[in-house]
C-alpha positions as CSV (number, residue, x, y, z in Angstrom):
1,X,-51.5,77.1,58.2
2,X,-52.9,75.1,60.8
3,X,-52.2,75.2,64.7
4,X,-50.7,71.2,65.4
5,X,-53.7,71.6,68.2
6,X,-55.9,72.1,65.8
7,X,-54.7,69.4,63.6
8,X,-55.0,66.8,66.3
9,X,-58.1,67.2,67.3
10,X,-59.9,67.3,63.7
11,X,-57.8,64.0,62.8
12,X,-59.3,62.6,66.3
13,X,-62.9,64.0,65.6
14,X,-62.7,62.1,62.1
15,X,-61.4,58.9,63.5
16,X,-64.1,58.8,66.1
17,X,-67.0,59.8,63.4
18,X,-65.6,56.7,61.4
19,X,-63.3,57.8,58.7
20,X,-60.4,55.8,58.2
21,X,-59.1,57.1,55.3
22,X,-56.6,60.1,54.9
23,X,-54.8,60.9,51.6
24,X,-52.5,64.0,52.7
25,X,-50.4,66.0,51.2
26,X,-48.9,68.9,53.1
27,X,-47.3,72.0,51.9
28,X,-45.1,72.1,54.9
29,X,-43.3,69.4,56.4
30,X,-44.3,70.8,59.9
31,X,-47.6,68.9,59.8
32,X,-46.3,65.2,59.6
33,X,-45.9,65.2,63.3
34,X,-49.5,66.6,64.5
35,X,-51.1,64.0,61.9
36,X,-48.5,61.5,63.5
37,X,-49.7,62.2,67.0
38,X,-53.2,61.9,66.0
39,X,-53.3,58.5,64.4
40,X,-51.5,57.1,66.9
41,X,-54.0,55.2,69.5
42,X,-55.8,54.3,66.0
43,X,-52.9,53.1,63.6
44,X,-54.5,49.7,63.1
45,X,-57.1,51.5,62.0
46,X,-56.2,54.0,59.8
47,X,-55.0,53.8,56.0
48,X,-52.9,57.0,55.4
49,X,-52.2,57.7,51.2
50,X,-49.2,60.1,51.6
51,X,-47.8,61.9,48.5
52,X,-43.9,60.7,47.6
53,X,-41.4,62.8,45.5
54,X,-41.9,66.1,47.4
55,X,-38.9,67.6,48.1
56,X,-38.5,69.5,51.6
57,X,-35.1,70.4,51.8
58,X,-36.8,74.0,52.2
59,X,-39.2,73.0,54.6
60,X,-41.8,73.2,51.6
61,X,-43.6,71.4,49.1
62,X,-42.1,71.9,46.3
């Protein structure tokens, strides 16, 4: 898995390189909040396609 560090600043890198489009899916429920952090400053800007129906009671997509 991913450091949230790491996460951060390949969303930011993207962003600034003009992608604006993200369809994630995570296997942990962990990485909401680095992507969240991230997108931020650029939420006007940014279309997020996010899976629905995972279940993370466990902490894990399931």
């Amino acid at each position: 898995m991913s450091e949230p560090a790491e996460i951060e600043r390949t969303v930011e890198a993207a962003i600034e390189a003009g992608i604006n489009h993200f369809d994630y899916v995570t296997t942990n429920d962990k990485l909401f909040e680095p992507m969240a952090r991230a997108i931020r400053r650029h939420r006007a800007e940014v279309h997020l396609q996010v899976h629905l129906g995972v279940d993370y009671r466990g902490h894990e997509y399931a």
